[in-house]
N, C-alpha and C positions, 0 to 999 in steps of 0.2 A: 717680298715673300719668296721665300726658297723652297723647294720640297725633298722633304728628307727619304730616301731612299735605302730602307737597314736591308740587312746581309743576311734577313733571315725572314720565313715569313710572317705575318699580322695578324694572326686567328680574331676574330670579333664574334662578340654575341649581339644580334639585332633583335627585335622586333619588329614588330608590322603595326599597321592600320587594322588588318582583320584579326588581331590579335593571336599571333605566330610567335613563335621563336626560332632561331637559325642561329648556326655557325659558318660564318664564310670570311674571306678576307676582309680587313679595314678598308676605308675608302682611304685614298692616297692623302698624305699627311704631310701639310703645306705650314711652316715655321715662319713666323714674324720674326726680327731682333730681340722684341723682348719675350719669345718666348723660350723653350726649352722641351727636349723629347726626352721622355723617361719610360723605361723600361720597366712596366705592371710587372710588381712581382709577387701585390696579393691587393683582391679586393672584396669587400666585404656584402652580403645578402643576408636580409633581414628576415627573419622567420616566424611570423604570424602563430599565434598558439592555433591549438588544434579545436578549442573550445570557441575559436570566434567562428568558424563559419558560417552556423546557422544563424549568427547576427550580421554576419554580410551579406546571406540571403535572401533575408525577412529586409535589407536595406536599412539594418539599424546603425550601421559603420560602415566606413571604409578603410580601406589599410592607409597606417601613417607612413607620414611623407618618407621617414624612415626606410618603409618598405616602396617606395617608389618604383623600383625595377618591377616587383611583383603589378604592382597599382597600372603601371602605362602597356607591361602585356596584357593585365587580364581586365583590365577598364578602358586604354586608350586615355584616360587625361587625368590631370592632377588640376583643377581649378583652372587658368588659363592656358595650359602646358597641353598639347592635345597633338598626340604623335598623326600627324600626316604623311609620312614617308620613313619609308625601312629606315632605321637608326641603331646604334649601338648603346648600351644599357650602363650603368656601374657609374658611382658616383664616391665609392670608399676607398680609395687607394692609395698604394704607396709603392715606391720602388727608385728605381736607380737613376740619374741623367748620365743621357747616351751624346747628347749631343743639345750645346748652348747658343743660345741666338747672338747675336752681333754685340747688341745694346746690354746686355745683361752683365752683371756684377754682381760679388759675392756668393757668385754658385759656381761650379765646377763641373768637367766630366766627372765622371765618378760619385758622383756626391750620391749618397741614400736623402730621400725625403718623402715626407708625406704630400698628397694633392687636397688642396682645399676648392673642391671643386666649382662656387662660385667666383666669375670674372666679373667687377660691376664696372660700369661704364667711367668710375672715377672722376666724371665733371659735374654731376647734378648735384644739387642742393642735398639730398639725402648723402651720396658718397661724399661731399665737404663736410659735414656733418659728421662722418664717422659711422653712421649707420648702415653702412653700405649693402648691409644684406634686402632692404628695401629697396638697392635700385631698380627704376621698372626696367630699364635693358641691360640685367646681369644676363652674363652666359653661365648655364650652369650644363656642369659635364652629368651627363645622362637624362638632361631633362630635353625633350624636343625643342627645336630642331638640331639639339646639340650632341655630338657624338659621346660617350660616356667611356670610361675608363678599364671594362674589362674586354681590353684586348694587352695585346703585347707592348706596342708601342703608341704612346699617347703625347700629343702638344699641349699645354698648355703655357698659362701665362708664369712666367718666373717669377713677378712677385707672390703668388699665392702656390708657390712650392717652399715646404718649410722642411731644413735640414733637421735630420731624426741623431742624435746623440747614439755613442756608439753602443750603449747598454739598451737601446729600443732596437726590438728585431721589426718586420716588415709586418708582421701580424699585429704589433703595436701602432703602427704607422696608420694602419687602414680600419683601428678600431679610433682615431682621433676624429673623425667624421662625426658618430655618434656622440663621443662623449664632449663633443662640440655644442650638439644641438643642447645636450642637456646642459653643460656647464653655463650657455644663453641664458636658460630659464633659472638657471641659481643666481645669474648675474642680475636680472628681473626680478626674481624672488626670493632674496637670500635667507635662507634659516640661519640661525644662532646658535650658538653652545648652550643645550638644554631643549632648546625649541622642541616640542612634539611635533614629529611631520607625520601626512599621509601620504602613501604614493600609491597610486591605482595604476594596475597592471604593471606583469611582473613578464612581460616580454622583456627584448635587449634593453630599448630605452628605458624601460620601467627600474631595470635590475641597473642599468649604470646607476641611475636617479640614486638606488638603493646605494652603493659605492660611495656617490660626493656627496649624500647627504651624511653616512657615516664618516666621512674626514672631515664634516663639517664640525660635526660632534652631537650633532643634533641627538637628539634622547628626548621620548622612545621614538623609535621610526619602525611605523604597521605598514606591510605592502600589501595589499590585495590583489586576486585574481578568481576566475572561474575556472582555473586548472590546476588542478592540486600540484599535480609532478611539477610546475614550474612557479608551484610555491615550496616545493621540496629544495628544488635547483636554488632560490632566494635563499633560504634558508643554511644552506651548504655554503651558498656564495657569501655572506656578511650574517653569520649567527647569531649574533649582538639581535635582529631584527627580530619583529612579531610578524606573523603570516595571518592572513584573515580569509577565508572560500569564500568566495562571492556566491549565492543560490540566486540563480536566473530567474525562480518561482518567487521569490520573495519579491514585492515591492521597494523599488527605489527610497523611501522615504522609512521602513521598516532597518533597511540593511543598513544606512548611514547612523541611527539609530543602534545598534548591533555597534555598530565600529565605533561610535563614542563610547558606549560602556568598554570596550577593550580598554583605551585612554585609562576613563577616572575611574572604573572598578576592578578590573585586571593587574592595570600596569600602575594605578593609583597617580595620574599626573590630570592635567589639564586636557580638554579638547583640541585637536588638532590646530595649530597657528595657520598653518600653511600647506596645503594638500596639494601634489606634484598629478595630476589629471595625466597618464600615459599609454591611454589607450585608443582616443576619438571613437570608443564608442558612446553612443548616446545619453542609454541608460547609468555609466560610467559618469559622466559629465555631472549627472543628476545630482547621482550618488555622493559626489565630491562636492559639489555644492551645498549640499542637506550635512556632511560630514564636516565641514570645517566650524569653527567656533567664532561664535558673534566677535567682528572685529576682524577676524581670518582673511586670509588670501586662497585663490584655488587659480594656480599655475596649469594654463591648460596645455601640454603640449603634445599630445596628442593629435591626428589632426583628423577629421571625419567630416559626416554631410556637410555638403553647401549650406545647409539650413536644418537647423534643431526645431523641432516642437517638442512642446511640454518643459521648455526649460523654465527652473523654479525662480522668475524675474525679483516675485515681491517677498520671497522670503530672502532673499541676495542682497535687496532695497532694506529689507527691514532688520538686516542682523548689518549690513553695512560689509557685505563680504566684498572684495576686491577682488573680481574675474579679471585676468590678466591671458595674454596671449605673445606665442613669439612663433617670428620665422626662418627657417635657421640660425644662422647666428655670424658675431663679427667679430675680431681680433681674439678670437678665442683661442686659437692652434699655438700660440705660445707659449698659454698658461697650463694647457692641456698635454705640450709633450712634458714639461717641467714636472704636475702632477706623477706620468706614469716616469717619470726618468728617476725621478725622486724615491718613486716605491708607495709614494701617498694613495695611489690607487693602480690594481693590477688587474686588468680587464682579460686577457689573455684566456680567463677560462671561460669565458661566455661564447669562445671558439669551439662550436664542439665537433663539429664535422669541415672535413677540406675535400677541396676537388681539384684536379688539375687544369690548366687555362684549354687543353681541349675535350673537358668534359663540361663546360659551362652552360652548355643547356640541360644535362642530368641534372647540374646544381640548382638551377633555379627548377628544375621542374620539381627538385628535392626539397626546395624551400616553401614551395606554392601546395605541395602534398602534404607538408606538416605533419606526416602519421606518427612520426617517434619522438624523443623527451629534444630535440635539436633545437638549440639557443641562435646560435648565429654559426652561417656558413662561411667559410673564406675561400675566393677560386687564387690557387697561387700561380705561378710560374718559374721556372728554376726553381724551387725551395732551395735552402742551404741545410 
């Protein structure tokens, strides 16, 4: 193990235990042979709508895994993940290799690429399998105890840095995280040419979802939300789509109800096949559950409570709906730069606000205040 020493300095955003934020320098950055140190030149923060927080309040959600940075400052844990010592945040990024470990091949100094931030242990029975994102000793960058990617220079492992085509810029690099997790859950639950989907919530995830479910070809695709402006923003982003207002006063069983008539009386097709769940909040889960069509799938990926009540067990049992679930996801980063290289999907505008890598604490505190129509942040460095 070497330790890489750059010629400039390491700004880092941490967190705490007592739930803090800071900017200070990186902890010193020790290189394996098969690793590689890449120079963050954009990472990405996830931005909760403004309409969830009296249901994060009330404890009816929590932020998806998505928003993790927000989740482990302003929670302390993600399920087994439970920050015990100041750590660095950022798990979306992309940028430059500064410097290649001993053991590595077919990467370069210079090389642009993206970070696939889980490392999994590569010998269990799940990573021989191919499902590697179940291993139980992955490292994932930003998750405790593991250092995360929005600082300047970061180690990771050189198999899971993937070379970015020269028509992807660094803001494309660091939006392949997200559109990661969701292409998982279309790999889990594919729709068809024709298919009618639903996709609940119209946050980043929700609106990628909105994206490869339109290359899918899928027809009609209804996204719902509780916040108008970011059913406006859906709307601007893939026009082809129907937008549906979620009312928080209505009953879960009333509003799924609502969103079938769009289907067969509006839009004149069938009841949803398949409904893309993208919010972990509760009554959301419900709602997608009651919404999908006997026979249907409801792809949750979203991710919220430890524990639901009220989930509707025996009308799921009795329509034969398929609840499916994923966590992050595996060999995705290939098909996903191919996607945006191709032009089949162009996420670029769900970027709606940037910061500079030494304002990375206004950033997140910009992302965790939510007050204005802000889709996803990205903290860069160097821009070009």
């Amino acid at each position: 193990m070497a330790l890489f020493c750059p010629d400039r300095t390491n700004p880092a955003l941490y967190t705490t235990k007592d739930h803090r934020i800071y900017a200070k320098e990186s902890p010193e950055l020790h290189v394996d042979p098969d690793d590689c140190v890449v120079h963050v030149r954009a990472n990405g923060i996830f931005v909760p709508s403004p309409k969830h927080d009296h249901q994060m309040q009330m404890g009816l959600m929590s932020l998806p895994f998505s928003s993790s940075d927000l989740h482990f400052w302003k929670h302390g844990s993600i399920g087994e993940c439970v920050v015990e010592d100041d750590y660095v945040l950022g798990h979306e990024g992309a940028g430059t290799i500064v410097s290649v470990g001993s053991n590595v091949s077919g990467l370069s100094k210079g090389d642009r690429v993206a970070i696939e931030p889980g490392v999994p242990c590569g010998t269990c029975a799940l990573c021989e399998d191919g499902r590697y994102n179940l291993c139980r000793d992955v490292r994932f960058s930003g998750a405790p105890p593991f250092h995360g990617s929005i600082r300047r220079y970061h180690v990771h492992a050189a198999k899971f840095l993937h070379k970015l085509p020269a028509n992807l810029t660094f803001t494309d690099g660091a939006l392949l995280e997200p559109l990661s997790v969701v292409l998982h859950a279309f790999n889990r639950s594919p729709s068809r040419i024709g298919d009618p989907v639903l996709i609940c919530g119209a946050g980043p995830i929700g609106l990628i979802a909105l994206a490869v479910a339109r290359a899918t070809c899928a027809y009609p695709i209804v996204i719902t939300d509780v916040d108008e402006k970011r059913l406006e923003f859906a709307k601007s982003f893939v026009p082809q789509c129907e937008v549906f207002h979620i009312s928080t006063s209505t009953a879960v069983e009333a509003v799924a109800e609502e969103i079938k008539r769009v289907f067969t009386d509006k839009l004149g097709t069938q009841q949803p096949q398949i409904v893309y769940e993208c919010t972990g909040v509760q009554s959301s889960i419900n709602t997608a559950a009651y919404s999908a069509a006997r026979g249907g799938q409801v792809m949750v990926v979203g991710v919220g409570r430890p524990i639901l009540d009220g989930f509707p067990f025996m009308h799921c049992s009795m329509s034969e709906i398929d609840i499916k679930f994923i966590n992050r996801y595996h060999h995705t980063w290939p098909s996903a730069i191919r996607l945006l290289s191709a032009g089949y999907i162009d996420l670029k505008p769900l970027v709606t606000k940037t910061f500079k890598l030494e304002e990375a604490v206004s950033a997140l505190e910009s992302a965790a205040g939510r007050v204005d129509a802000t889709v996803k942040i990205h903290i860069v460095d160097d821009p070009l």
